[in-house]
C-alpha positions, 0 to 999 in steps of 0.5 A: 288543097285542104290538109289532113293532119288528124287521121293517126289519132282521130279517136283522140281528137273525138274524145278530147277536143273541146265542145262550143258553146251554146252562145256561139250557135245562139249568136249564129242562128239570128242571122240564119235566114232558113234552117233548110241546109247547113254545111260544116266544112272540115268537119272531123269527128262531127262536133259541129255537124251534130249541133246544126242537125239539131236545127236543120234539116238537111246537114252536109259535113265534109271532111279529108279524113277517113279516119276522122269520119269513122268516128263520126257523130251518126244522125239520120240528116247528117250526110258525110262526105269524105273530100275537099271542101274547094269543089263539092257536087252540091247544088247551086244556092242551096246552102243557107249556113256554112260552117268552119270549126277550126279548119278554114286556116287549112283549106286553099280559101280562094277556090274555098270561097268560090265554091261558097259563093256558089253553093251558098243562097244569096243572104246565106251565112257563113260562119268560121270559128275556133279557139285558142289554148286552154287557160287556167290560172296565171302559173298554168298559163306561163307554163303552158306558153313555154310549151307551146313556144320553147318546147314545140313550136317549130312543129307547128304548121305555117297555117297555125299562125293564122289561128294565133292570129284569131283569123283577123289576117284572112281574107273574109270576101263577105258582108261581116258581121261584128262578133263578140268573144266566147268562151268554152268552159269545161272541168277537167281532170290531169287526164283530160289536160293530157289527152287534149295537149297529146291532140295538138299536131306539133306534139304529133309532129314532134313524137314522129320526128323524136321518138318519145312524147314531150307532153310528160315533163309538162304535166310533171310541171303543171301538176302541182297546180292542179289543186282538186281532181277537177278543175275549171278552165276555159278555152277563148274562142273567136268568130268571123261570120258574115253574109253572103252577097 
């Protein structure tokens, strides 16, 4: 069963959760047999449902959250369906990509996978992705680790090991496909840092549990690093992608 943590701060998590790369679609597409059907599973606020609807005809976007979907992307092909992803009513083999942007470490991935493996068209692709904290200059970085692992790591979900781990501990049942890295760049204000960290679930967790936000003190510390209004920074992002058999 798929896990619904973003509800309370969908809005949020639309505004600054970071976007992928062109590279990472340009990557996937070359093993896309036909742009007829896509699938992005967990999709949340749309992200990567509005980039495939660019390229196919038909998208299908999933996600458990109402509220996530309330501040979904709107576009004529893109049909949202509030549920699970581990049974859909979707039509057998007519899927030809299946997406997963920083989701699949939430979902029960057997019976997931059972109904990839149905849905999906032989020689389809299935494609799971996502990214790891924010990086900035060496100081940042520390800095940022000993939030994340002094600070607010107990909040933290078992699954989000799984994403530590850049998906490599998975089970991935397909014929793989070797990726190489990417990367998200963007320039960001103390603003924008302040409401992306404010997005992780264990600083909601730890808010619910402790009353107050810890994400204040961080930004006192990181301040002085932040030398113009904007900075460059830049998120790693991971792929495990693969062909149906």
């Amino acid at each position: 069963m798929s896990k619904d943590l973003f509800s309370g701060h969908a809005k949020g998590y639309a505004r600054f959760r970071p976007v992928y790369p062109k590279a990472l679609y340009d990557f996937i597409y070359q093993f896309v047999g036909q742009f007829d059907t896509a699938w992005d599973c967990g999709t949340g606020n749309g992200q990567v449902a509005r980039v495939l609807a660019s390229s196919f005809g038909k998208v299908h976007a999933s996600d458990i959250s109402a509220q996530q979907l309330k501040n979904a992307v709107i576009a004529p092909n893109i049909h949202y369906h509030l549920g699970g992803v581990e049974q859909t009513g979707f039509g057998n083999s007519s899927i030809d990509l299946i997406t997963i942007g920083q989701a699949i470490h939430w979902f029960d991935r057997e019976q997931f996978y059972k109904e990839v493996g149905r849905v999906g068209k032989t020689g389809a692709i299935i494609a799971a992705f996502g990214y790891s904290p924010v990086r900035f200059t060496p100081l940042f970085n520390e800095a940022l680790d000993r939030f994340y692992f002094d600070v607010v790591y107990p909040y933290w979900d078992t699954e989000r090991k799984i994403v530590e781990g850049q998906y490599k501990s998975i089970p991935f049942p397909f014929e793989e496909i070797k990726a190489p890295d990417f990367k998200i760049e963007v320039n960001w204000s103390l603003s924008d840092l302040h409401g992306y960290i404010t997005t992780w679930s264990a600083v909601q967790n730890f808010i619910r549990k402790n009353g107050f936000s810890p994400v204040g003190k961080f930004m006192e510390e990181v301040k002085p690093l932040w030398r113009k209004e904007v900075e460059s920074v830049y998120f790693p992002v991971f792929l495990r992608i693969g062909r149906i058999k």
